[in-house]
N, C-alpha and C positions, 0 to 999 in steps of 0.2 A: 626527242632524246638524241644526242649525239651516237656517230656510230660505234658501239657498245663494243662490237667484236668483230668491227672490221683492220685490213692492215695498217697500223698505225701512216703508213706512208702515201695512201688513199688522198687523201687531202692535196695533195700538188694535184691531182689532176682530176676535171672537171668529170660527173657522170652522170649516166640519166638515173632516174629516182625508180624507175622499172626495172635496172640491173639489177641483178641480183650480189649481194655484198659478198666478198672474199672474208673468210672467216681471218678469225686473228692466230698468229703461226702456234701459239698455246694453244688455241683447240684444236686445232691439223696433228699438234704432237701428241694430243691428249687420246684422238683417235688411233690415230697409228699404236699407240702403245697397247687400248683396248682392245687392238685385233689382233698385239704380239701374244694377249692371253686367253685365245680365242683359236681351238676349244678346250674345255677342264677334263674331258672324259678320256683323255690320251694320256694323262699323268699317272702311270702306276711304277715309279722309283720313285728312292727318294734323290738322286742327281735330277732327276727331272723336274722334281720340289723345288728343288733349289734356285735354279732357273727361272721358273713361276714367280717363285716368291720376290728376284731379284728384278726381274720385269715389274712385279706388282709395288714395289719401291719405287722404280721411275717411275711407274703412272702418278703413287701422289704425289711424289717431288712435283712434277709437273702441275698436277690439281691446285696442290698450294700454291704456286708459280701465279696459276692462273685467277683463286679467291681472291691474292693481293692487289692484282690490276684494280688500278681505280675506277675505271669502270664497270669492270666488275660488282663491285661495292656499288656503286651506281642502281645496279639493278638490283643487287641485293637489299637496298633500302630502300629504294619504292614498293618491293613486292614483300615487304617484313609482316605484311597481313595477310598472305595469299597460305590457303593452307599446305603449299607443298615446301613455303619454308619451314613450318613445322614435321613436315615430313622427312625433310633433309637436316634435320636437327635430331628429331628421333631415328635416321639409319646412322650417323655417324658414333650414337651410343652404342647401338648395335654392331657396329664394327668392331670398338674397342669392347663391349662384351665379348664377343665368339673369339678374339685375340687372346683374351684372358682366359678365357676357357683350355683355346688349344698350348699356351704358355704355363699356363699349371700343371696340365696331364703331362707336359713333357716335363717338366721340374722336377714331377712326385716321380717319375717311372725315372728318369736320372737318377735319382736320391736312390731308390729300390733295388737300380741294377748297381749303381755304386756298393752297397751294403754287401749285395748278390756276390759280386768279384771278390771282396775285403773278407769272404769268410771261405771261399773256394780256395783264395789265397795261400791265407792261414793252415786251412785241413785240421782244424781243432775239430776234433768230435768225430771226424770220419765222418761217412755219407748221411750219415743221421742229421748230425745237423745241417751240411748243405741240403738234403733231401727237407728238412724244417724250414730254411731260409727261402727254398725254391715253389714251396707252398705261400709261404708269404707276402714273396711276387708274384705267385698266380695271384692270389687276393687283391694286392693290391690294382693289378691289372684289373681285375671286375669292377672294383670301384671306380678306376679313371674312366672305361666301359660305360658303366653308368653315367656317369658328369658328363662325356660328350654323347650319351644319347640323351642324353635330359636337353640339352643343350641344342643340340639338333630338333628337337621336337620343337621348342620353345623359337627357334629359330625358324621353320619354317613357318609356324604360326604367325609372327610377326612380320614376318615379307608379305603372307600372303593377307594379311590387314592393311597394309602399306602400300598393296598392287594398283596402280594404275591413276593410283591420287596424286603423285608430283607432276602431271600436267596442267600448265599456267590454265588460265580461260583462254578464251577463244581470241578476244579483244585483245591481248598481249603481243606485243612487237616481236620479230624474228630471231633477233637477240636474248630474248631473255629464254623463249622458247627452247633455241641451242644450249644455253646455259644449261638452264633443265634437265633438258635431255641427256645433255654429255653428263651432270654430274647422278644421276640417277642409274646412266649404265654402269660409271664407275662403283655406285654402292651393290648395283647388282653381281656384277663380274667379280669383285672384293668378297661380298658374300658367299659367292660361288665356288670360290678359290679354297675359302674357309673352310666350308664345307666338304671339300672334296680335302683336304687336310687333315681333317677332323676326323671321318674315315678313314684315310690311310692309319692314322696313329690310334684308331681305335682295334683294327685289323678284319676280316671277312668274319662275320656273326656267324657263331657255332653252336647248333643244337645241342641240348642235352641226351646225351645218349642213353640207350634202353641200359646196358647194361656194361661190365668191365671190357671182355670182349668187343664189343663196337664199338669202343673207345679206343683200344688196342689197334685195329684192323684201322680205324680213322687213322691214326695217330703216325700206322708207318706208311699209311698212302699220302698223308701230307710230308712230312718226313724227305716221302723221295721225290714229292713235286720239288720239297726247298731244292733239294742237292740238284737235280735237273737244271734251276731256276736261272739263267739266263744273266748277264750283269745287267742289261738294259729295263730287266721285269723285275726288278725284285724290292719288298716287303720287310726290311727289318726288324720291325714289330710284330708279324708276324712269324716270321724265322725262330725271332727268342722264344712267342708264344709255344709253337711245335715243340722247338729245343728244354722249352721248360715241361712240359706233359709228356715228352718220351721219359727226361728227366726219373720225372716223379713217378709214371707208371712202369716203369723197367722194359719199354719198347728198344732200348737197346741195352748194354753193359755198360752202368755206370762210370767206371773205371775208361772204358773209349766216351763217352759220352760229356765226362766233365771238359774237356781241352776241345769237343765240341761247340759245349755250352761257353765257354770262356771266350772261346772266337765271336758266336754271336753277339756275348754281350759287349764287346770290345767294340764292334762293328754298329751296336746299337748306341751306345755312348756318344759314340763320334758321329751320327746323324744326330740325333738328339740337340747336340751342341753346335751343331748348324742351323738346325730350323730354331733353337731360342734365339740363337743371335738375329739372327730374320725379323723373327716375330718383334722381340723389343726393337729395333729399327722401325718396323713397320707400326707397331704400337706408338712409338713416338711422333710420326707423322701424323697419325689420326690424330692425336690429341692435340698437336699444331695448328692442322685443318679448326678441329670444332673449336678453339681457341679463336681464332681468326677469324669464324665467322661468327661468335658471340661476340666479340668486338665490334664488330662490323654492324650486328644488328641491334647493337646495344647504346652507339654511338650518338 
């Protein structure tokens, strides 16, 4: 096989066949970007989201960069029987799944706090019915809740069926190896990312409490961790959460509490409408990717 992912400009000068090849500068960039996202467990803003996500954009610019190399496709269609191109055909579903996931919860919780503001707005009905409408974004907050833990479950299940079968045999050249390799941490780190996403916009899992009182007592100790909260630490989704069940349980005076609530949901809108823009970016790229390589292996 011609050298697959060495530097196109290798060829001018003669080498021994026991070097070891200089990778092609699309994989050097494709690493370097994997270790700009490396690690996920430091992410807790959402400015630091965004960053993430805007690194996680160049990496597949890059990935696609690198699917289209002709040689690339090279190795992609000798190895169209091996079972990790089926493996890397079922993680890129898997991408644009958990995308969709985390793209809808923000859409619906958008639509909810919009509705939320538009009736705060107005002050038709007095606190009755914002204290109604503030019930029915907790609701729907339990159900986006639910969808990304479903989603989460269903997701780790499937990485860990998927574990450790993208590597070639043994018998496989060097090149296709790195190929491999590099596009399998991309599906993991992408994954990774997701999921640590996923929980942020889901917000810290809270117990059911025994009784009014322990909801109470919960209610103003989180309350004063938000107000504490640091700009470099902080939780949006969770902020509106607190701000919605001080709201509705009378942990403060509704009268000071609405232009509380209002701030948060102001504050939550306008993350929201950063991370969609992300994600559809980032959704488009995947489906460019598996585009390109159904092409490719279809050819």
């Amino acid at each position: 096989m011609a050298n697959t992912f060495f530097n196109p400009t290798s060829h001018h000068q003669p080498r021994s066949k026991s070097l070891p090849s200089k990778p092609h500068p699309l994989i050097l960039q494709c690493n370097q970007h994997l270790a700009s996202l490396e690690p996920l467990d430091v992410i807790n803003s959402s400015s630091l989201f965004g960053g993430k996500l805007a690194d996680l954009q160049t990496l597949h610019d890059c990935v696609e960069k690198l699917v289209l190399l002709p040689l690339t496709q090279q190795v992609l269609v000798q190895a169209r029987q091996e079972k990790w191109i089926d493996d890397l055909l079922d993680g890129s579903l898997r991408l644009l799944d958990v995308c969709s996931v985390a793209k809808d919860a923000l859409i619906h919780t958008k639509e909810c706090a919009r509705e939320l503001q538009s009736i705060m707005r107005r002050k038709r009905g007095g606190e009755m019915e914002i204290t109604a409408e503030v019930r029915k974004f907790l609701a729907s907050r339990k159900v986006v809740k639910k969808a990304i833990s479903k989603a989460l479950e269903n997701l780790k299940t499937n990485v860990k069926k998927g574990k450790g079968k993208l590597s070639p045999s043994s018998n496989k050249e060097h090149e296709t190896v790195t190929l491999v390799s590099l596009l399998r941490d991309v599906e993991v780190v992408t994954l990774s990312m997701m999921e640590s996403l996923l929980i942020f916009i889901s917000g810290p899992a809270q117990s059911k409490p025994s009784n009014y009182w322990s909801l109470v007592s919960k209610l103003m100790m989180q309350n004063k961790k938000v107000s504490c909260t640091q700009e470099g630490d902080n939780n949006e989704f969770s902020n509106v959460d607190a701000a919605l069940q001080s709201f509705v349980f009378h942990v403060t005076r509704k009268s000071d509490n609405v232009n509380h609530l209002q701030n948060q949901l102001e504050n939550l809108e306008s993350v929201v409408h950063d991370f969609v823009e992300a994600l559809e970016a980032l959704f488009k790229r995947f489906i460019k990717i598996r585009v390109s390589l159904l092409n490719i292996l279809n050819h």
